[in-house]
N, C-alpha and C positions, 0 to 999 in steps of 0.2 A: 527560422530556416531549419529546414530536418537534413543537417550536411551530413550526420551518423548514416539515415535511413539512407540516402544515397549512395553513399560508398557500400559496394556489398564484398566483403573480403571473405572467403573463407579459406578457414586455415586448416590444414590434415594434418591431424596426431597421429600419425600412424609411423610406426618402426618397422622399418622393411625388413624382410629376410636376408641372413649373410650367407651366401654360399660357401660350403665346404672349399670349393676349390679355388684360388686368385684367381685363377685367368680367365671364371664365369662371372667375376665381380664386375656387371655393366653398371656404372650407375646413370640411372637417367635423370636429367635435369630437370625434368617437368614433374617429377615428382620428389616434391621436397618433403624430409621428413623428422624429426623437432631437431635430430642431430644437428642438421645443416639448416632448417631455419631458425631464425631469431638472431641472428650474429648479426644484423646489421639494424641499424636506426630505423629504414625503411620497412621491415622485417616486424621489428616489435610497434611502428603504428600499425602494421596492419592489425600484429593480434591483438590489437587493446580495440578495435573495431571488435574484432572477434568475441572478445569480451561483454561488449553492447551486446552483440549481440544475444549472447545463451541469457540475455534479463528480458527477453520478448518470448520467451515460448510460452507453452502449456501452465506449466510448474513452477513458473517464476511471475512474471505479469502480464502477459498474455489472455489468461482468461481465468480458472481455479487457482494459479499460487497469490491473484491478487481478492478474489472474491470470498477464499474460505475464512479469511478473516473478520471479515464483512459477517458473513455468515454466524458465525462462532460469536455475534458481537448480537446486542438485544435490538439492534436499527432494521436488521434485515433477516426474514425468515422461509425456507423454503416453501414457493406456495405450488409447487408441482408436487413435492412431496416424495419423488426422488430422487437421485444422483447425488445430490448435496444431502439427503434427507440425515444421514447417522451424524454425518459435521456439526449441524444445526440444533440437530438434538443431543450432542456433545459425547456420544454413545457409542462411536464406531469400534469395530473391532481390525483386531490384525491384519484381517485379510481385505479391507476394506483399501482401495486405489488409491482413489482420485485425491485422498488428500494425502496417506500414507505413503506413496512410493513418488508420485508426480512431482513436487515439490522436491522431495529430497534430491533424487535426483537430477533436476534441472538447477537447483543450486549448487552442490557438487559440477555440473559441468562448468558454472560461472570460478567455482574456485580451481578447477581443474585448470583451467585456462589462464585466470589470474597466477597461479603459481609458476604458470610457465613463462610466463614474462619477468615475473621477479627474477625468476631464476635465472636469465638471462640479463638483464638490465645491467646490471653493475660489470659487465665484463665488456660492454660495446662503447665503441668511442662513438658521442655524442657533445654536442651544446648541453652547457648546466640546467638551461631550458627544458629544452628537448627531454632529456633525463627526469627533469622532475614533473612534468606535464606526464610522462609514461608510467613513470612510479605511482606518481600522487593516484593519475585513473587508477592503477591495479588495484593498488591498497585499497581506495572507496569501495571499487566493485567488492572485492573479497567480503570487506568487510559488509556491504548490504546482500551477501550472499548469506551469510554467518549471522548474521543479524535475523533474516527470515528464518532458515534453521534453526536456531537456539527458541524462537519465540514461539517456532508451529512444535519442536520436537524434543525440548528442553534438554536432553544431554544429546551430543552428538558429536564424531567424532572431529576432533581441530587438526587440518591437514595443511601444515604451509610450506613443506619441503617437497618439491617436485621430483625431488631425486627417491622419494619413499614410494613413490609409483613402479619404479624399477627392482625392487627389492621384497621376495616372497616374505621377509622379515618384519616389514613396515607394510604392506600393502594393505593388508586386514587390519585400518587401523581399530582400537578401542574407542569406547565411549567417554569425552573428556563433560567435567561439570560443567553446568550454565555458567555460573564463575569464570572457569578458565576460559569460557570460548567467547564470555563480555572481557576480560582480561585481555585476549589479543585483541578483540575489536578495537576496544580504548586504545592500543597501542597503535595501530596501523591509522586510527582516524587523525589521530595527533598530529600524527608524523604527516598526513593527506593537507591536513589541516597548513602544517607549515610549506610545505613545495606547491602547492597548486596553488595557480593564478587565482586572483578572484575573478565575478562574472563582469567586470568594470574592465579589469587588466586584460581578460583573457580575450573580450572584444568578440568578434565574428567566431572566433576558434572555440570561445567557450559556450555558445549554443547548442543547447542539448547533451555538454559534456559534465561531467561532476567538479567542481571547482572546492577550493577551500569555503567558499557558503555552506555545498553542499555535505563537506566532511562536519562542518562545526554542526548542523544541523541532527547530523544523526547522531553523533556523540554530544549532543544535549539529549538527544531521546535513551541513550543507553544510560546515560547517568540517572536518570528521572526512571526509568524500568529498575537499577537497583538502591534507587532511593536516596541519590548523592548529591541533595538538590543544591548544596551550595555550589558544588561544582558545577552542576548544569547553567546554574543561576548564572554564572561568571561568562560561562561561552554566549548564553541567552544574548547578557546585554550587550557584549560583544558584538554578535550581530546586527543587535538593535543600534547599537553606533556605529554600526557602515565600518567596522574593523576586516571584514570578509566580504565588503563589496555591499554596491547600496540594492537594499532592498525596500520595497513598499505593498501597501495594500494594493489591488486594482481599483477604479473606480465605482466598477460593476462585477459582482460579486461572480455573474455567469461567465464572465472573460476567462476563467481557473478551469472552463469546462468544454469551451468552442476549437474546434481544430482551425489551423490558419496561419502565417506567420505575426499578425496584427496579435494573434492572440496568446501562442504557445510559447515557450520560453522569454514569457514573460517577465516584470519588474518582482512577482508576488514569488516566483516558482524558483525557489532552492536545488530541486532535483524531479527530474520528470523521463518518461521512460518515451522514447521517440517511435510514431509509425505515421508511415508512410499515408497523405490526407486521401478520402474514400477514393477510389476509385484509378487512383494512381501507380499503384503500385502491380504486380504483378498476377500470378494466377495459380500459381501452387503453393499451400497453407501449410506453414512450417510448427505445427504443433509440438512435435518431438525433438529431440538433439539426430535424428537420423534423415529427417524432414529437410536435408539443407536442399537450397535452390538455388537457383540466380534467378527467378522467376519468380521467387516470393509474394506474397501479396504484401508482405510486412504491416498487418495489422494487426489490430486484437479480438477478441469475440467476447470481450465483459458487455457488450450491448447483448448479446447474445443469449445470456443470462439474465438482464435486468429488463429492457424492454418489456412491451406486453408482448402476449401471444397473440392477440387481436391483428398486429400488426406485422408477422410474422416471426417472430422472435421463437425461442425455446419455452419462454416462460418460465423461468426457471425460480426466480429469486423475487422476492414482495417488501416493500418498505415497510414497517410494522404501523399498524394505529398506532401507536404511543407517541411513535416518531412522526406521522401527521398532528393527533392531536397537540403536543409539544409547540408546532410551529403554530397553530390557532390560537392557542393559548392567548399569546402577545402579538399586539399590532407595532405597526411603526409610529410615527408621530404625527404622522397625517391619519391613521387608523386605518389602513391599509393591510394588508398581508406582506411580512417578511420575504423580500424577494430570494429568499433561500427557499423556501417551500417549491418557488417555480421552479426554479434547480436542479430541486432534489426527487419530487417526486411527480409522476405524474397525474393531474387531478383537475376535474372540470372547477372552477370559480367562477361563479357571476361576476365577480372586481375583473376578471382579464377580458368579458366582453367589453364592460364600459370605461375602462382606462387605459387600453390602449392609444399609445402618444400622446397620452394625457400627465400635463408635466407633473410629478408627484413627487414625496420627500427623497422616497429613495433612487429616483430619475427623476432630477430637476430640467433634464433635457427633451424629456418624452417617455412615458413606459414601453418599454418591448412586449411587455406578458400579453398574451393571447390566448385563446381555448385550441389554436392551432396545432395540431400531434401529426407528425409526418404527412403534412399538406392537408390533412382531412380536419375541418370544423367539427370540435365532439361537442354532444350534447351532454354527456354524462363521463366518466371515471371509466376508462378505459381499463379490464382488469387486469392482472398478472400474468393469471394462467385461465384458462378458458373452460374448466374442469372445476378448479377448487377456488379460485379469485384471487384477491388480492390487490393493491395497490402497484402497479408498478414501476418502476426507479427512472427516472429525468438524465441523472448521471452518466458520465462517459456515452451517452447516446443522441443520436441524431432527432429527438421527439421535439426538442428547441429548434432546431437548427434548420428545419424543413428544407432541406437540401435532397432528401429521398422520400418516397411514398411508403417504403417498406420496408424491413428491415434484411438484409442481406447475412444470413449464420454464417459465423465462421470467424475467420482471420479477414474481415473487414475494415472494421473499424478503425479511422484514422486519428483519434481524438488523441494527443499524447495524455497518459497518464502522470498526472501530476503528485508525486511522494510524498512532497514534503514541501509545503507553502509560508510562507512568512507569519498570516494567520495563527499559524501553530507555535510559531515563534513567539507571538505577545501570548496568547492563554498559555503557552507553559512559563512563559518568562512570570505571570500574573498566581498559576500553582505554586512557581517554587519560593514567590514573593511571601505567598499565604505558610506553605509549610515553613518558612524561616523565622515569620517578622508576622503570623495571625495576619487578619484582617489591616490591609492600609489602604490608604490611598492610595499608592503605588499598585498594586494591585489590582486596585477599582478601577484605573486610567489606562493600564493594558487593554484588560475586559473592553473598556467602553470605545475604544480605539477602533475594534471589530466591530464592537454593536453600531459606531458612528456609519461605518461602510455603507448598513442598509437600512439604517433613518431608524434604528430603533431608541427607545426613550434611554439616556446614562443611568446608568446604577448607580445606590446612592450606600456610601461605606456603611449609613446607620443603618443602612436593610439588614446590619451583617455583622454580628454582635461575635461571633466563634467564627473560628479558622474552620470549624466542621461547618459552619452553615455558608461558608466563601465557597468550602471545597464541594458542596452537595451543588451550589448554581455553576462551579465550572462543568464540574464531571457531568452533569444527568439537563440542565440547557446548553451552556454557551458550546461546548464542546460537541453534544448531538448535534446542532443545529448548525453549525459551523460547517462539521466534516461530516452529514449523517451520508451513511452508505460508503462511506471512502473505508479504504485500508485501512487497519491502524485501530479502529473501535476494539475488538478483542487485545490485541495485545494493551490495550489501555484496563481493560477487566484485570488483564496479569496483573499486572503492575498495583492494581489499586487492591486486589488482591478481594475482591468483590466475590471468586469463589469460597471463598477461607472464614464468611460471615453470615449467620442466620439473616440477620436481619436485610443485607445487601442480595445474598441469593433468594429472600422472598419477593424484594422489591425488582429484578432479572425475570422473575418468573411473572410478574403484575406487566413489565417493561413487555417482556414475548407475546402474549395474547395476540391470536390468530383465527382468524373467522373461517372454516369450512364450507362455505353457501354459493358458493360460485358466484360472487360480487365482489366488486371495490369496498369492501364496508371500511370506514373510515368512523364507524362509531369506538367511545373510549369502551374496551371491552375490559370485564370482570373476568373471574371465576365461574360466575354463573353467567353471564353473556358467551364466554369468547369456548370455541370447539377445542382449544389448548393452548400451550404455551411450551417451546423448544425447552426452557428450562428446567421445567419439572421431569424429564426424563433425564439430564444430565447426569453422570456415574463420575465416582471423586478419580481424579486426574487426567479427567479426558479434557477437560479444558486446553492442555495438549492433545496432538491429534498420537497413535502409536505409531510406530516405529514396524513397516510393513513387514509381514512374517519372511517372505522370502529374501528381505534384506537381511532379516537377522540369519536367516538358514543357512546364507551363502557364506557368510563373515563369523565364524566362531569364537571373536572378539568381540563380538556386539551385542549389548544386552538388551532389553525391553526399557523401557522408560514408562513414568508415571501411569499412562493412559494401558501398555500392554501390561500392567502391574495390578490397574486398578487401585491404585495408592495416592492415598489423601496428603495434597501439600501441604496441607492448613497448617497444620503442627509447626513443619519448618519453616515457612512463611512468617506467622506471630510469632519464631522466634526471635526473629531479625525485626520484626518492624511492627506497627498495627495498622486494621480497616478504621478510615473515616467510619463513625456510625452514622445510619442515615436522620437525617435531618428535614421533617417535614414544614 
């Protein structure tokens, strides 16, 4: 049930003007303003809706603050060749938008907002309940606000005082480190962690809301981003024991990607971003923080991007060969194709003419897979982009789901976006097993947990002699093939610190290869096959995206970061920790 998408609250920041003189001091009721809202219970659920809200736009996951991650990651590469184009090839400059200014500030409106509720909260009489249900959300939201900024823009500024908005002294704030601004994360997740229901407790109310799952979930990925895997390791299995509410695989791996209530806020989904199912919602596209409506469509437009252009799409965005070839690689145990492949990309297969309903390992009740792409029987690989080609992406799109012939741009799309899945919970619980304790069985039975899902063959410990040859089949299989095209792939390069090593950035650059020919080519390309590779133009610390000029112009507090710097991490990265070497 999408109860968030249904309620449409909007709340006005706005500080009126005081008249010089009392006796013109009218004030009108109908227009409340932060003074006089929030003082009441009713008041701050609305604005923790509010809150929901600004994590649906443009710049947040809407459509570019969830895809440039994607992008920035070796699974998915520009195959229009612009809009996304400086992202993808890691090279943008200052003046460059869509990833530099969008993002920022659609995150800042989520903290904008969140601060305004904390700041409020402890002064209202409320149920213990009520109080931590309102808390726990702010804290989460802030903290997945903060969490995409520090990872798209490495230092940026940590704003948790709402009262610094009012104040020419504090307004322009500075630029705080990654450190400090993972340091309040940890803090506020902790804290989410203990007040908020879990998804068991929380019932009907905690559909589609952040629950303590959802906080212990992110604060194992912040842990595991600066490398503190015992800690992570502790929340992981936590989870994994139903201590934050029971969570499990689906049975069908596509359930993570169908809109529906059978399907979304699901047993598998820790935290997921709610819109309204096709065609339900409204008629005016709320891209911006200025875009408000009550007519909303409350959708998103990442199909908008990933689809083919064949089908009316932008064309925008191509799943790479490597990440096709990867899922050919390995069959299931009937020899079959990984039903992630159907998933994830979209692509003709002789197997989905002749096993459809045909009971198989990975559907022992009947196969679903079909050549069927938005009602139309394809005979071939439908491409990306209609110009340059490509492969194009299954995900967050209607190409399964034959529910439309074509694809509708914009703020459509009703598929909730899924964050943070259980899935992710056993491979990281399975990394931080390996980085502790080498290669175990412990380890191998997370891994095989996930491979069980979709009928693929167990992994077997003795494949896996070094913690580097466990960490080479998490990072570059189980992990592609699991989440290929989801959020999350780049910042997983941060982390594993894959720019910071000859050897890892050769093997990014073999990962990129991208064919120019105006086809789906799905062959393994080369150096000498493929027309390029995103990687080989990459510039040292653009792997962050920079920090938009006229942000820094406005704020003479604010400095450039790595990417406006052109300044290589590497250094201080190996100071702190090392790159797996790759492992063939």
């Amino acid at each position: 049930m999408k109860r968030l998408t249904i309620i449409l609250a909007t709340l006005a920041l706005i500080v009126g003007m005081s008249s010089c003189n009392d006796k013109l001091n009218v004030v009108n009721p109908n227009n409340q303003t932060t003074y006089d809202f929030g003082n009441t219970e009713s008041d701050l659920q609305e604005a923790i809706i509010a809150c929901y809200n600004r994590i649906r736009l443009e710049g947040t996951f809407a459509r570019v603050g969830y895809t440039l991650d994607a992008v920035r990651g070796d699974e998915v590469w520009n195959s229009s060749q612009q809009w996304y184009l400086a992202y993808d090839n890691l090279n943008a400059t200052a003046t460059d938008e869509i990833g530099n200014l969008w993002p920022w500030r659609d995150n800042y409106h989520v903290v904008n907002r969140t601060n305004f509720v904390l700041s409020k909260v402890d002064n209202v009489d409320m149920s213990q309940d009520a109080y931590n249900q309102i808390k726990g959300q702010a804290l989460f939201l802030r903290s997945l606000a903060y969490y995409e900024l520090a990872t798209y823009y490495q230092t940026v500024p940590l704003i948790t005082d709402y009262a610094s908005y009012s104040d020419i002294n504090t307004m322009y704030a500075s630029n705080n480190t990654q450190d400090e601004v993972f340091d309040q994360i940890e803090t506020d997740l902790k804290t989410a962690m203990e007040i908020l229901p879990s998804r068991d407790d929380g019932g009907e109310w905690a559909k589609g809301r952040a629950t303590c799952g959802s906080a212990a979930g992110y604060l194992a990925r912040v842990l595991m981003f600066r490398h503190k895997y015992a800690e992570a390791y502790t929340v992981l299995k936590d989870i994994i024991a139903g201590k934050y509410g029971s969570y499990h695989l689906m049975a069908d791996y596509g359930d993570n990607f169908r809109e529906g209530p059978a399907y979304e806020n699901n047993a598998e989904s820790l935290f997921e971003v709610q819109y309204m199912d096709y065609g339900t919602g409204g008629t005016d596209e709320e891209w911006t923080p200025v875009n408000i409506s009550s007519e909303a469509t409350q959708g998103n437009a990442v199909e908008s991007n990933y689809a083919s252009q064949v089908f009316g799409s932008w064309g925008d965005l191509a799943g790479s060969p490597w990440l096709y070839n990867l899922f050919k690689k390995e069959k299931c145990t009937d020899g079959r194709l990984d039903p992630r492949l159907y998933w994830t990309l979209v692509t003709y297969e002789d197997e989905y003419n002749s096993d459809t309903g045909v009971k198989t390992a990975a559907y022992p009740n009947g196969d679903p897979r079909t050549n069927t792409v938005y009602q139309t029987d394809i005979t071939e690989t439908p491409v990306s982009n209609t110009a340059q080609g490509g492969i194009s992406i299954a995900k967050w799109t209607y190409a399964r789901a034959n529910i439309i012939s074509s694809v509708t741009t914009g703020l459509h799309n009703g598929i909730n976006l899924r964050l943070m899945r259980y899935s992710d919970v056993l491979l990281r619980a399975a990394e931080c097993e390996n980085e502790i304790n080498g290669p175990t069985q412990t380890a191998i039975d997370y891994i095989n947990q996930v491979r069980e899902r979709v009928a693929l063959p167990d992994l077997q410990l003795a494949d896996f002699p070094t913690a580097d040859a466990l960490f080479e089949q998490i990072a570059n299989v189980e992990r592609p093939k699991e989440f290929g095209c989801e959020n999350g792939r780049g910042i997983d390069l941060l982390r594993w610190g894959f720019f910071y090593d000859a050897g890892r950035m050769n093997q990014l650059i073999q990962h990129g290869y991208y064919k120019l020919d105006g086809t789906a080519n799905t062959d393994e390309l080369t150096a000498e096959t493929a027309s390029a590779s995103s990687f080989q133009y990459y510039n040292k610390g653009h792997e962050y995206f920079p920090i938009y000029q006229s942000t820094l112009d406005a704020n003479p507090n604010l400095v450039g970061n790595s990417a406006n710097k052109n300044e290589d991490n590497g250094p201080a990265f190996l100071a702190k920790w090392s790159v797996h070497p790759v492992v063939k």
